[in-house]
Structures are given as C-alpha cells and as structure tokens.
TIMAR-930892 format. One record per residue (C-alpha): x, y, z; residue number from 1; residue in three letters. Coordinates in Angstrom, 3 decimals. Layout:
% residues N
NODE	xx	yy	zz	pos	code
NODE	X	Y	Z	NUM	ALA
...
***
This chain:
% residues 466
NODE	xx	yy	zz	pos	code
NODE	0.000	0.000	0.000	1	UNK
NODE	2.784	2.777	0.302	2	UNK
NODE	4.202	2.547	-2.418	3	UNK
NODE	0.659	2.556	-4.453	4	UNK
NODE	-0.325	5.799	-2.022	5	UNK
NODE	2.788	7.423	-3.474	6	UNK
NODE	2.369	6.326	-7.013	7	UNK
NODE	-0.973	7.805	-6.954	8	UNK
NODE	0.569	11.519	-5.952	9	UNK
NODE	3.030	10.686	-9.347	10	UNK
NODE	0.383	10.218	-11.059	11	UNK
NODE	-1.622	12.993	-9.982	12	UNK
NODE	1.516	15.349	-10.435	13	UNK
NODE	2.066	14.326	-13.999	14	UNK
NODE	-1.620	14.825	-14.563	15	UNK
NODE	-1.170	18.404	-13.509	16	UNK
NODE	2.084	19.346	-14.916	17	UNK
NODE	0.798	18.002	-18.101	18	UNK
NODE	-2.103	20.935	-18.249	19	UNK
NODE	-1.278	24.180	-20.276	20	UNK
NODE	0.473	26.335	-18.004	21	UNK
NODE	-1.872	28.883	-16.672	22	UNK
NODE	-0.617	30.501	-13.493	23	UNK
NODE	-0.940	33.878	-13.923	24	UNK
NODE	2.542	34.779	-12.063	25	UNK
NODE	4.082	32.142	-14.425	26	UNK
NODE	4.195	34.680	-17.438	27	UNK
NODE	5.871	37.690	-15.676	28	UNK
NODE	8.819	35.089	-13.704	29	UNK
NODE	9.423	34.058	-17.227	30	UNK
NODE	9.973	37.886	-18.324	31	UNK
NODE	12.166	38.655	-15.509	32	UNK
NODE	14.159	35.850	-16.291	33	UNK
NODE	14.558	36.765	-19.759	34	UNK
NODE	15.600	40.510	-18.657	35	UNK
NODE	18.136	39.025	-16.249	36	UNK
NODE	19.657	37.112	-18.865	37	UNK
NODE	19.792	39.652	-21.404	38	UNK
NODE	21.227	42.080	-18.987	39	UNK
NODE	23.671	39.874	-17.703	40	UNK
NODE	23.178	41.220	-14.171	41	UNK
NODE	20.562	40.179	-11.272	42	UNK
NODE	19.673	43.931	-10.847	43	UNK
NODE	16.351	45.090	-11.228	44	UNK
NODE	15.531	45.291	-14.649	45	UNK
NODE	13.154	48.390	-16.460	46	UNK
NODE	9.347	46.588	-15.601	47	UNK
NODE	6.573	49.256	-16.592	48	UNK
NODE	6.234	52.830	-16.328	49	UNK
NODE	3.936	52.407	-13.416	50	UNK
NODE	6.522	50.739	-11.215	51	UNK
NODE	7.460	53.317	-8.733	52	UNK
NODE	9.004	51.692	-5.917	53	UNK
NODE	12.437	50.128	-5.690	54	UNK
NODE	12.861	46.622	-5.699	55	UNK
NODE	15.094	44.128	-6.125	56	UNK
NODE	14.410	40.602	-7.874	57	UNK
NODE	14.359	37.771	-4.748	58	UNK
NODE	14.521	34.836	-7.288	59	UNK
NODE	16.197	35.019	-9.947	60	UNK
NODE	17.954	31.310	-10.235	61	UNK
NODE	14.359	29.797	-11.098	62	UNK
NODE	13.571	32.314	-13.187	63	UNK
NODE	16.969	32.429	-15.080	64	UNK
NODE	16.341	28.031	-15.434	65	UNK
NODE	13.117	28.366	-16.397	66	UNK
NODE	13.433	31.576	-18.915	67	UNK
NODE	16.186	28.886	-20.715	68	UNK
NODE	14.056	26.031	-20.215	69	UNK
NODE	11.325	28.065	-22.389	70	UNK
NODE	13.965	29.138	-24.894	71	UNK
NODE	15.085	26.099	-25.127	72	UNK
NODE	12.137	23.877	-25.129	73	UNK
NODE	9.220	25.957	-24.963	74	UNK
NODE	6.065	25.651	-22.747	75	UNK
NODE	5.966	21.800	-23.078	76	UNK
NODE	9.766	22.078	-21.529	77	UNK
NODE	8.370	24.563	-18.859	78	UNK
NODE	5.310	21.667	-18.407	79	UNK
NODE	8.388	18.861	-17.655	80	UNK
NODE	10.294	21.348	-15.239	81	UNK
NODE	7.290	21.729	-13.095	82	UNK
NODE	6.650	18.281	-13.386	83	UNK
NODE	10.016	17.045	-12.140	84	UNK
NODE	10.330	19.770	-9.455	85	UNK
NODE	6.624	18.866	-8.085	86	UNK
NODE	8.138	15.156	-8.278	87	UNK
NODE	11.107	16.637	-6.043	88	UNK
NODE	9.544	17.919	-3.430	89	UNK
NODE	6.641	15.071	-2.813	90	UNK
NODE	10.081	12.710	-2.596	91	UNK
NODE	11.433	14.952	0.154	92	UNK
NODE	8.311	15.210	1.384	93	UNK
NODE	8.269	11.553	2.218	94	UNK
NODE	11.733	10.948	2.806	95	UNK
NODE	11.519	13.436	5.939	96	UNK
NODE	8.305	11.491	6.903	97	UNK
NODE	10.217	8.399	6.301	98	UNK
NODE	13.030	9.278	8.984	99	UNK
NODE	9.900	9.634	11.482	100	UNK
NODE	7.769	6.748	10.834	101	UNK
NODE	7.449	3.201	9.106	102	UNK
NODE	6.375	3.271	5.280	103	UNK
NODE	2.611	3.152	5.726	104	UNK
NODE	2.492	6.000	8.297	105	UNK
NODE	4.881	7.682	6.212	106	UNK
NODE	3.342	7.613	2.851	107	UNK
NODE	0.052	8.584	4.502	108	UNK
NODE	1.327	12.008	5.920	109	UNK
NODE	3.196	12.651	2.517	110	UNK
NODE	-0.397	12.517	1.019	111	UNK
NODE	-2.072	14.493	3.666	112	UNK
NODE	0.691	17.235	3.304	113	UNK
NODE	0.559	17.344	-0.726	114	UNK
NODE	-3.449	17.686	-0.187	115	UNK
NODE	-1.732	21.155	2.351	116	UNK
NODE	0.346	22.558	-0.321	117	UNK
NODE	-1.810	21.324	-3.489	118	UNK
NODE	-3.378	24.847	-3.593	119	UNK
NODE	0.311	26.674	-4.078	120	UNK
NODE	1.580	23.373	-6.074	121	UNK
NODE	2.378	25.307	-9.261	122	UNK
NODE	5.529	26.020	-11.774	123	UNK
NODE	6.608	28.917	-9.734	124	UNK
NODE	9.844	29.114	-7.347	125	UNK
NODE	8.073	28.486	-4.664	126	UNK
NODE	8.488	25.422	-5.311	127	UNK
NODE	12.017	25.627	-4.306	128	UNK
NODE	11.211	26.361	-1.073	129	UNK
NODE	8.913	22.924	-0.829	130	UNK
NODE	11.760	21.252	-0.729	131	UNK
NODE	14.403	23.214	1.228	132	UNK
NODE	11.831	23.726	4.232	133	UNK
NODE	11.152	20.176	5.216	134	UNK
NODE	14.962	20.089	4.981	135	UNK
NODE	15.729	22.683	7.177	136	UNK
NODE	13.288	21.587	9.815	137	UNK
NODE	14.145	18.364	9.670	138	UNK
NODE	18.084	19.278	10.263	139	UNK
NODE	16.871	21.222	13.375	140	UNK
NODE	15.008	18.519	14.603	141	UNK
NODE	17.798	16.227	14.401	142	UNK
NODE	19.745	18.709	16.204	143	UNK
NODE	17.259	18.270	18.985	144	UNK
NODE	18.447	15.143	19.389	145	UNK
NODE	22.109	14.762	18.502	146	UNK
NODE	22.867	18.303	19.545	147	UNK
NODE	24.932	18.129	16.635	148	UNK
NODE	25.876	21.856	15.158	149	UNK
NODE	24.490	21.803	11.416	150	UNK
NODE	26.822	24.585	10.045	151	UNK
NODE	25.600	23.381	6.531	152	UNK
NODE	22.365	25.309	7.153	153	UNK
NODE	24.221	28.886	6.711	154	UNK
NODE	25.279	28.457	3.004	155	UNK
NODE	21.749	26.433	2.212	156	UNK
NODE	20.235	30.286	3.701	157	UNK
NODE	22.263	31.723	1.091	158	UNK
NODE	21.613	29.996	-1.840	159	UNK
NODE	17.843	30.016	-1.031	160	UNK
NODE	17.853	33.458	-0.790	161	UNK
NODE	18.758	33.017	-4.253	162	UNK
NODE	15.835	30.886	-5.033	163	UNK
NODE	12.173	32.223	-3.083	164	UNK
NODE	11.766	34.589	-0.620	165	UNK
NODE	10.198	32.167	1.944	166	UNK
NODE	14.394	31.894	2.857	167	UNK
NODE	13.234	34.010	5.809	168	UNK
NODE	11.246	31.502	6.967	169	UNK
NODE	13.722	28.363	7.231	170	UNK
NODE	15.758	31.263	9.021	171	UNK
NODE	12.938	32.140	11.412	172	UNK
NODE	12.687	28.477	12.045	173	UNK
NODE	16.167	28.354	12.961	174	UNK
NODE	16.072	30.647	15.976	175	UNK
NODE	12.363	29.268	17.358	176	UNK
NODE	14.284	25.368	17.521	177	UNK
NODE	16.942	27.139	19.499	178	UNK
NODE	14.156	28.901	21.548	179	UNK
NODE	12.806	25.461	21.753	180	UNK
NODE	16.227	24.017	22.763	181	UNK
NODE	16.447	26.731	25.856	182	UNK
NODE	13.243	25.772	27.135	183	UNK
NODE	13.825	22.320	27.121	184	UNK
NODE	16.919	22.959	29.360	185	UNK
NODE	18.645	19.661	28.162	186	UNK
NODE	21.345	21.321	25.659	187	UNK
NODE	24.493	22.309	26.975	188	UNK
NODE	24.787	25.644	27.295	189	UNK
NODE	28.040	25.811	25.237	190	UNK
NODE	26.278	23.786	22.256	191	UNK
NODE	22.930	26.120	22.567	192	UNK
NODE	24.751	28.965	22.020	193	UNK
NODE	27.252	27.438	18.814	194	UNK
NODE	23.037	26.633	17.755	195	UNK
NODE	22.106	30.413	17.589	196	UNK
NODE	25.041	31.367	16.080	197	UNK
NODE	24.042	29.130	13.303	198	UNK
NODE	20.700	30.588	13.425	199	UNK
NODE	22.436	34.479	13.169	200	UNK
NODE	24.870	33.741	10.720	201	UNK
NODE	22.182	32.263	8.403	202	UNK
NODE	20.286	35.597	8.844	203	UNK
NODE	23.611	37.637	8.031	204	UNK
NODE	24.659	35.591	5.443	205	UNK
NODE	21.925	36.409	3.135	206	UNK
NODE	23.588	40.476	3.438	207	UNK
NODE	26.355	38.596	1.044	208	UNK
NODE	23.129	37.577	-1.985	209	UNK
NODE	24.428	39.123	-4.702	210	UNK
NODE	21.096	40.865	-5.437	211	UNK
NODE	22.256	43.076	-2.269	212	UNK
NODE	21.029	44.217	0.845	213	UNK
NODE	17.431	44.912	-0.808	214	UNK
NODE	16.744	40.695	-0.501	215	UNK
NODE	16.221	41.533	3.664	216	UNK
NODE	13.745	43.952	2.962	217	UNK
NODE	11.802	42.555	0.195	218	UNK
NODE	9.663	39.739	2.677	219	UNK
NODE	8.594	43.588	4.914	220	UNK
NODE	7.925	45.056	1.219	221	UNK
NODE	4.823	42.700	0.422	222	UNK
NODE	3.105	43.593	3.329	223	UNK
NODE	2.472	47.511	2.074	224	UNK
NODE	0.260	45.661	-1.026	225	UNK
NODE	-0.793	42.109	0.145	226	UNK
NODE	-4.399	43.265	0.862	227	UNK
NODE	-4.872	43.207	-2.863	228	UNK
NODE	-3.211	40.079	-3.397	229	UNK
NODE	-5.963	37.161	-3.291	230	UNK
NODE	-3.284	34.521	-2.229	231	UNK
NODE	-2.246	36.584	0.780	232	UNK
NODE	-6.069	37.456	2.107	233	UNK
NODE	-7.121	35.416	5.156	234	UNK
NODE	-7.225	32.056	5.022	235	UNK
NODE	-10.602	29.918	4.205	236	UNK
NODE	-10.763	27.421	7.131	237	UNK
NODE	-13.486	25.153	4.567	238	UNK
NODE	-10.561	24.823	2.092	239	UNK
NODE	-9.525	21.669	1.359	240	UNK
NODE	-5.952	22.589	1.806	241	UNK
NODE	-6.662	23.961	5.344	242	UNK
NODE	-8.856	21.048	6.416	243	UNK
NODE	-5.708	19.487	5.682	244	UNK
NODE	-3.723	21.259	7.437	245	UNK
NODE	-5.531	21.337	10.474	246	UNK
NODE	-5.869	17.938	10.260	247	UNK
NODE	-1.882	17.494	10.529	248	UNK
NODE	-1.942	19.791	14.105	249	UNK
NODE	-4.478	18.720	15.590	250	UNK
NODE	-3.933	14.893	15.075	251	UNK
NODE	-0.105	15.278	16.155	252	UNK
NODE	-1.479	17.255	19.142	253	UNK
NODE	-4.232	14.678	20.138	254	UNK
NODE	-1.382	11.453	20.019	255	UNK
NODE	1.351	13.606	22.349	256	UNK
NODE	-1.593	14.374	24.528	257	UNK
NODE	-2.583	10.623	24.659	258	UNK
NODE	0.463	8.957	24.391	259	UNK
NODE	3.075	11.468	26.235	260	UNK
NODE	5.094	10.191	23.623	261	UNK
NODE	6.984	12.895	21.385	262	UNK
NODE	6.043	15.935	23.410	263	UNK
NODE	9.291	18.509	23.408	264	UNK
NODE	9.297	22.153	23.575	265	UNK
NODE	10.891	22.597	20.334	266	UNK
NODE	8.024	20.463	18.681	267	UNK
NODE	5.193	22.205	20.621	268	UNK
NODE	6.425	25.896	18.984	269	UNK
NODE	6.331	24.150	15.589	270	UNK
NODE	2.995	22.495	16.169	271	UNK
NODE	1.636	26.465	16.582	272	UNK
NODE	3.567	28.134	14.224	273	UNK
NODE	1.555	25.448	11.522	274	UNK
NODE	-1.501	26.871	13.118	275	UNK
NODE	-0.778	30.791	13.001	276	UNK
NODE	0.077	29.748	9.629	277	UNK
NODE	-2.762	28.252	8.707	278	UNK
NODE	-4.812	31.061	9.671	279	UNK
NODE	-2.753	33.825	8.628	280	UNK
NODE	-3.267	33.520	4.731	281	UNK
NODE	-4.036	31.073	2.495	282	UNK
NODE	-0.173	31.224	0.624	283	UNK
NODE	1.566	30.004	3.891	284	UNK
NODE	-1.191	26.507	4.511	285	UNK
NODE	1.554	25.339	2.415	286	UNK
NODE	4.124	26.019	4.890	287	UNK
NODE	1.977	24.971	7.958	288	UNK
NODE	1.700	21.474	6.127	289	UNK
NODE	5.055	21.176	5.199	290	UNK
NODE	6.558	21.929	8.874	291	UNK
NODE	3.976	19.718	10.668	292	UNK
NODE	4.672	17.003	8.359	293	UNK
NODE	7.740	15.033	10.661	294	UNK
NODE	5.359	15.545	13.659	295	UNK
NODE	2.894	14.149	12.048	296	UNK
NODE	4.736	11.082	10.846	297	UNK
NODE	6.414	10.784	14.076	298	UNK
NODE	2.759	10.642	15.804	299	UNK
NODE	1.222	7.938	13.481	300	UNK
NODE	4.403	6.137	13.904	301	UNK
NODE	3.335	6.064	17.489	302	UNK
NODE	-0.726	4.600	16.501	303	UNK
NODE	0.968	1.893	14.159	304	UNK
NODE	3.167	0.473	16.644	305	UNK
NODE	1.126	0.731	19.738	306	UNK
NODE	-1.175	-1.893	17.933	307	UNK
NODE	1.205	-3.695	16.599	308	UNK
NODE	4.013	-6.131	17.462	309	UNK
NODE	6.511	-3.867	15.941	310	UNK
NODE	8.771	-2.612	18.953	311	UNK
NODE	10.404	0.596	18.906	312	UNK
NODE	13.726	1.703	17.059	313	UNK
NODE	12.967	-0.743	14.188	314	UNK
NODE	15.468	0.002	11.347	315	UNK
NODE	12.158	0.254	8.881	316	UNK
NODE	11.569	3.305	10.301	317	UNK
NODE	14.189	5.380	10.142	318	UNK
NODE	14.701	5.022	6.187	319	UNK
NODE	14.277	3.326	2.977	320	UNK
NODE	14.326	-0.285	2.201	321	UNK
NODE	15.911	-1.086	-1.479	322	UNK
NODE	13.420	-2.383	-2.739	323	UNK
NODE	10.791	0.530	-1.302	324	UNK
NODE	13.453	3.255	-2.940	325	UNK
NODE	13.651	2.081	-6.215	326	UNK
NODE	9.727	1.579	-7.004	327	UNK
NODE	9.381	4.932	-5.378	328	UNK
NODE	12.529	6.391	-8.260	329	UNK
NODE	11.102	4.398	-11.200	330	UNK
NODE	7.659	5.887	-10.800	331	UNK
NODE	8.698	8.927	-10.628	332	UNK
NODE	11.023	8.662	-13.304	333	UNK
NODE	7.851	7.143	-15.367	334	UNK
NODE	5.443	10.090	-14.165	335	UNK
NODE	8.328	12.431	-15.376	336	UNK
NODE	8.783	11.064	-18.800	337	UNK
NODE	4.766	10.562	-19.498	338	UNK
NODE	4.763	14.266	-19.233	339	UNK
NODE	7.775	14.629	-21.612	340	UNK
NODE	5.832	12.185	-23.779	341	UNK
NODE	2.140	14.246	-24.057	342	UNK
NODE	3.499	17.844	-22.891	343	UNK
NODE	4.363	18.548	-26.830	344	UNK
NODE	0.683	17.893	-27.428	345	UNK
NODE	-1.340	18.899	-24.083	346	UNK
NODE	0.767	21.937	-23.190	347	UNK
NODE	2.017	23.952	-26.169	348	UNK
NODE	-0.222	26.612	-25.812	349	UNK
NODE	-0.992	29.321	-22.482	350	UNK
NODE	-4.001	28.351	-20.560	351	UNK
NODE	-6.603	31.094	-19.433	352	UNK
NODE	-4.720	33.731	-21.540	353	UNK
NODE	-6.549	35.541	-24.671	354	UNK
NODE	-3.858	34.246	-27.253	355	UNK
NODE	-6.512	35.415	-30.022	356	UNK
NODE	-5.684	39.141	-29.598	357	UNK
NODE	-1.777	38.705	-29.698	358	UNK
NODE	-2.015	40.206	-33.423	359	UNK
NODE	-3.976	43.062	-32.232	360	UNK
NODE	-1.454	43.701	-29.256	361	UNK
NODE	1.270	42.791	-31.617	362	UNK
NODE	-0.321	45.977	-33.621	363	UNK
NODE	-0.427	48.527	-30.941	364	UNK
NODE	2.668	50.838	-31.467	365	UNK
NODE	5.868	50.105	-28.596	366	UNK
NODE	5.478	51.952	-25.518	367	UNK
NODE	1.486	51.546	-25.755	368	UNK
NODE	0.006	51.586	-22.030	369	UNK
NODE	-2.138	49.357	-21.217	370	UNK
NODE	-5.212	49.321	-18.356	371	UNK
NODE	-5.076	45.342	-17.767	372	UNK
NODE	-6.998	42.893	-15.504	373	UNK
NODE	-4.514	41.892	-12.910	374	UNK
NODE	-4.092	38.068	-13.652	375	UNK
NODE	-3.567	39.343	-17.563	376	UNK
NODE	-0.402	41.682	-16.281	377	UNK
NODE	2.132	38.836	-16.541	378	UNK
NODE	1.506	37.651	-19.546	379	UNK
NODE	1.505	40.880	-21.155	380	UNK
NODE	4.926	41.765	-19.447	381	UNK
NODE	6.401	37.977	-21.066	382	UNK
NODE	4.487	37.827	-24.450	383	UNK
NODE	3.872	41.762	-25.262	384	UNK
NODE	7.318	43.251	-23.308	385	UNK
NODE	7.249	46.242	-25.806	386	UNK
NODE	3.742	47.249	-23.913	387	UNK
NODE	3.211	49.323	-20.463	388	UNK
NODE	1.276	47.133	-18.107	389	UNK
NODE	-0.726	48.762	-15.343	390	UNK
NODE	-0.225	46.066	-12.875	391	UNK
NODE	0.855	42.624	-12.653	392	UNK
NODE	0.728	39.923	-10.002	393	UNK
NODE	4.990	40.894	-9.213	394	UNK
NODE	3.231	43.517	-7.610	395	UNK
NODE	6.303	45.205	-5.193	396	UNK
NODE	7.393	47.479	-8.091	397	UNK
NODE	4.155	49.267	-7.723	398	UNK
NODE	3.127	51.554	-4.972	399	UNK
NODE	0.542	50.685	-2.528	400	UNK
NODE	-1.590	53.634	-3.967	401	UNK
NODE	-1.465	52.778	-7.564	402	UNK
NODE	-2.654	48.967	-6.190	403	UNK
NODE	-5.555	51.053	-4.819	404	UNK
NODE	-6.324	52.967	-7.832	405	UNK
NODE	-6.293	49.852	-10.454	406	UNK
NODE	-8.806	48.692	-8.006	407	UNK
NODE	-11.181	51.369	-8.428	408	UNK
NODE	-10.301	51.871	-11.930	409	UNK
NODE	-11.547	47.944	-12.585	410	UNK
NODE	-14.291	48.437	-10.690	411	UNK
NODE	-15.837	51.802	-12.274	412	UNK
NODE	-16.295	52.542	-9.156	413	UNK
NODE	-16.123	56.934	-8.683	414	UNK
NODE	-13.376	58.191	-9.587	415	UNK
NODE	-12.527	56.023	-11.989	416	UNK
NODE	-12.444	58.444	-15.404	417	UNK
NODE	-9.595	60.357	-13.048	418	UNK
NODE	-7.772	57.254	-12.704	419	UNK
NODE	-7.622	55.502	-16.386	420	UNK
NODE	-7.025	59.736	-17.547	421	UNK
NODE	-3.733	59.639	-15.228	422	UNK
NODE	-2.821	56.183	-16.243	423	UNK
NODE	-2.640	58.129	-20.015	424	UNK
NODE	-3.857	54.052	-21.317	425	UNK
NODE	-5.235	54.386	-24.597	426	UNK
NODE	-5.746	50.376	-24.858	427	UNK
NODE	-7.679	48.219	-22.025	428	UNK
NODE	-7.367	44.481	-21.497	429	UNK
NODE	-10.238	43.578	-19.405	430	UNK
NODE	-12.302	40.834	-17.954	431	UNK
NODE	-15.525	40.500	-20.525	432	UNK
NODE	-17.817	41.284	-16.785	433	UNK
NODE	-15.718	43.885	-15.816	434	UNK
NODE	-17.704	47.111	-14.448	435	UNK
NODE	-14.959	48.948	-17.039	436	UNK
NODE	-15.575	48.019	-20.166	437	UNK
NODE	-19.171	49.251	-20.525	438	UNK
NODE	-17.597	52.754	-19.185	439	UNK
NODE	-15.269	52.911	-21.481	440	UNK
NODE	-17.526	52.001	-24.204	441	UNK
NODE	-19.897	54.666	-23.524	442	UNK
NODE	-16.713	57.105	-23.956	443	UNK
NODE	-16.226	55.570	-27.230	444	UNK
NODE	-13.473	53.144	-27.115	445	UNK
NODE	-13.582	50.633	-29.633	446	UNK
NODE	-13.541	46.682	-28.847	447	UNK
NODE	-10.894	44.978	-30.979	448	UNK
NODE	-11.651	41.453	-29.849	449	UNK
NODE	-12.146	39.229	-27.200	450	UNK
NODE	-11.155	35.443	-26.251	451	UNK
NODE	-11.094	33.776	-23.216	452	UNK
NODE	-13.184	35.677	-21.494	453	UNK
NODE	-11.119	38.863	-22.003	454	UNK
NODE	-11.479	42.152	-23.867	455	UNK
NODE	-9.715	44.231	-25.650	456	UNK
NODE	-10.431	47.960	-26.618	457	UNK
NODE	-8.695	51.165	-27.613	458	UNK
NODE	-9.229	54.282	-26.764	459	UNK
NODE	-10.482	57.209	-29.788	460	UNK
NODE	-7.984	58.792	-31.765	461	UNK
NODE	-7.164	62.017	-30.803	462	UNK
NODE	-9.322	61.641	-27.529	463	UNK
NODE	-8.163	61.527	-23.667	464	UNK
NODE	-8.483	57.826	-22.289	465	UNK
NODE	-10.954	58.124	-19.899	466	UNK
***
C-alpha cells in the first residue's frame, strides 16, 4: 500500500504538470528571467512605467532556469520542469516522513501534506522552497536530538535566498528550535549557544546575496500591497488545503496528549507556528503542512506500533528499504517522462490567456500603455514586453496607492475616469464582466476582440483615455 499511495501523488503530479500552463505569475517570472539574462546582471531590470518603488528581484535562479528552459524547449519544456520539481519535493516530502515513521504512516502524511500545499503546487519558485523547508526543519530537529551543530544550514540560507523569498522563513525556524532548545533545558549551554550562532549567521549571510542588501527587505515590502493580493487574504478554514492542514496539528497534538510520547518544547512551537500559519493567509497553509509534516509522521508512527508487534527503534523506520526506494525512483522517473511524452501535445499553448488578440497587441505601437486585468499583467509583461502594463501579479514594483487605484479603476467605481485619464492608457485588457468596459464604451473606445473571457479595446484617436 505505500508505495501505491505514493504512485498515486506521481500520477496525480504528472496529470497536472501536463495541463497548459496557466498561473498567472508564471508569465511575468518568465519575463524577468529573460531581462536578467539579457542584462547579464541580477539587478532590477526596467518593468513598466507604473513601477514606482524600488525593488530588487528575490529569485532570480528559477527564473533564469526556467526563462532557458522556455527558450530552449518551450512551454511543453516549462510543463516537464514543473513536473520534475513537483516530483522533487513530494520525494522529500516523504523521505523526511520516512526518517519519522514506518512506510505506511509515512506515505500517509506525505499525502495528507501534498493535499496542504496542493493549492500553491504550481511552476513557480516556490516550489524551491517545498523542498528546502522540510529540509531545514528536519536538520533542526535532528539537532534536537544529537545536539549536533548543522553549520551546513548557513550556506543552504544563502543559496535560497537566491531561489524564493520564503528563505526568511527556514531562518525564522532556525532561531524558534533554538528557543525550543532553551526551554527544554537539556542542551548544553556551550552547544545552545554554537546553535544560535548558526541561526544568526544564516540571517547575516543572506547580506552577502548578490542581489544586495534589498533581498532583507523585500519579505517587509509585500506587506504595504498584500491586501490586494488574493493569495495573501485570510485564510478559508473550509478549504480543502486547510482542512488538511488542520488535520496534521491537531492529530499530532491529540497522540502527544494521549500517548506522552513525542512531546518537546521545540516540537510544541512548531505544532503552533503550523496553526498561526494556517490562519494567517491562504499562501503560507503550504508552509503549515510542510513543517507539521515530521510531527505528524512521528505521531502515526506512534498509533501503528502501539497496535502492533513492531517494537520501537525498528530500522524500517528510520529510512528506505531497497526495494521501497527504487519503485518509489522508477515511478517517478515514469510520471516524469509521461509528461515529456504528451506535454508537446497537451501543453504547447498558455491556458486562461486571450492568445486570439496577440495580433492586435502585436499591432499597438511600442510603448502603448495598457489598463489590464490583474491576472492578464504577466503575460503581457512575457508575451507583449514592448507594452506598459498597469499592474501585474509581481506587484512590489508598484506603490501601494497605484494597487488602490487599479482597483477602483476595474471596478468603475467613482473616480474612476480620473484614474484611467492619469494612467494616459489608450488600450484596455479587461475581464468581458468587468464594471470597465461598458464605461469605457460609452466614452467611445472601440472593442478589438475578445477570447477567453477577455477584452480588448482602444481608446479614440485624438481623444483623452478616460
């Protein structure tokens, strides 16, 4: 049964990756990729002429792999790179769990926490930080243990800062364990304090990211625009992915409580960071699912083998057998190249983009602005780079103001005329239901075309915009 429970997350993974890629912060990673290699530098490259607020680019490895990956290989080679990176982190999903618990309490947590991160499971470089947090966490756990000094973690800080800005977060980890650790009171005092300086020097080292000292700030720098972010509002507690998540904490919590078995300071913090987590938005369920996950394990572990004639410190449980290992490399090797196989086919094309009105963007003259619908902002900045997008989901470039005014614009709502006026748009790319179309068609803009549920329309020759 394991090994079928994991095959059936393969499966499901190549099923996904297989889809047209429609993410709508896909489009604009791929553009900054493509600016970063064309300018040969990891600065911030020219975005739009409504980006007013410095920033600095927080991942630009991915971006730079995946912008070659599309050069290379187009969106079907985009389709296999998701693919094997989803692949990645369900196998270190599981191979954490694995160090915690036999292989049938271990492949069920893996699924639980993929059904905790399935909502943010997409081909962006988050994904990169799937796989280096149940890494980190599970290095600090270990140290719990061992009290071994994991110096390793301070470069890994510095090449994730390199990768997804959730680096901060396997940092903050780092100093709640040794929090954990000092409440616990069984850790030398010499050997807690070599701990926090591996938790500060993985904090400083990230000053050294070549992107400079801009990568600190930009986790404080979402905050001033995450209210208009849908990913960052409050979390649904009905989601699946929540249910899930919840699920994790308050199972892990119910078999400490009931077994006294597994209880430590260092695991309790952990066990309520996955639950501020949960509730704080629904981007970081992921991480709440992913953190929890060893607990989890650990705690089922516990179930298994308290009805069972299994004793304690088995070798099964602490990792792979041969045989379990290579079923679990040759189906995902298999999952990997089905999606090779049918991603030429399935996933040529953008999803949920109007690719029917490139020619009439293509048309507009260079330097054209353009009022867009937020999830459209992306793929305007990767397919149409010679056009000024209002807004796109990269959203730190612009100022927390200008977030505010797109949303009234969109809406119609009063005011708007000043707004699309000032923006000095004389083409709109709109949702078909948008409040903004019919206002602009009553000033006379003319509709171009529409496709996938999108419209376009240009403003009257010689006319104001709004």
């Amino acid at each position: 049964m394991p090994p079928a429970l994991l095959c059936v997350l393969f499966g499901a993974v190549a099923i996904r990756a297989s889809r047209p890629i429609g993410d709508p912060d896909d489009w604009w990673h791929l553009r900054l990729g493509n600016d970063l290699i064309d300018q040969h530098s990891l600065a911030a490259p020219h975005w739009s002429v409504f980006a007013s607020v410095p920033w600095v680019p927080t991942e630009p490895l991915p971006e730079i792999t995946a912008a070659y990956v599309n050069r290379w290989f187009g969106l079907p080679g985009l389709a296999v790179l998701f693919a094997a990176a989803a692949l990645v982190v369900v196998l270190t999903v599981h191979a954490v769990c694995r160090l915690h618990a036999a292989a049938l309490p271990a492949a069920v947590t893996t699924v639980v926490t993929v059904l905790a991160i399935t909502g943010s499971l997409s081909p962006r470089p988050q994904l990169v930080s799937f796989v280096l947090l149940p890494v980190v966490v599970e290095a600090w756990l270990r140290s719990e243990h061992d009290h071994r000094v994991r110096w390793w973690l301070v470069p890994l800080s510095w090449a994730w800062s390199l990768c997804h800005g959730f680096w901060f977060i396997g940092v903050g980890y780092g100093f709640l364990f040794v929090a954990g650790f000092a409440l616990s009171r069984k850790m030398p005092a010499a050997v807690l304090l070599r701990q926090f300086a591996v938790a500060v020097a993985s904090l400083a080292v990230v000053a050294l990211n070549p992107v400079g000292l801009g990568v600190l700030k930009a986790p404080l720098a979402v905050n001033s625009t995450s209210s208009y972010i849908q990913e960052w509002a409050r979390t649904d507690l009905t989601s699946a992915a929540a249910l899930a998540s919840l699920a994790m904490v308050l199972v892990t919590a119910a078999v400490w409580a009931t077994t006294r078995r597994g209880l430590t300071w260092p695991g309790v913090l952990v066990l309520v960071s996955a639950l501020v987590w949960t509730w704080y938005a629904g981007r970081t369920v992921a991480v709440a699912g992913l953190v929890v996950a060893p607990l989890l394990a650990g705690a089922l572990d516990q179930l298994v083998r308290a009805g069972s004639s299994i004793p304690d410190g088995s070798h099964e449980r602490f990792w792979f057998r041969r045989s379990e290992a290579l079923v679990l490399t040759v189906s995902a090797a298999v999952a990997a190249t089905v999606v090779a196989i049918v991603a030429p086919v399935t996933a040529v094309r953008p999803g949920d983009v109007p690719t029917t009105l490139n020619g009439a963007l293509d048309r507009l003259p260079p330097g054209t602005r353009v009022f867009n619908d937020y999830a459209l902002g992306g793929w305007i900045a990767w397919r149409h780079p010679d056009l000024q997008q209002y807004i796109d989901g990269l959203i730190t470039p612009y100022s927390e103001r200008h977030a505010h005014d797109y949303v009234v614009g969109e809406s119609a709502s009063p005011g708007w005329s000043r707004i699309v006026n000032a923006s000095g748009a004389t083409a709109a790319l709109l949702g078909e239901h948008s409040p903004l179309v019919d206002k602009l068609a009553d000033r006379g803009w003319t509709m171009r075309g529409t496709d996938a549920g999108y419209v376009l329309l240009t403003a009257p020759a010689g006319r104001s915009p709004g």
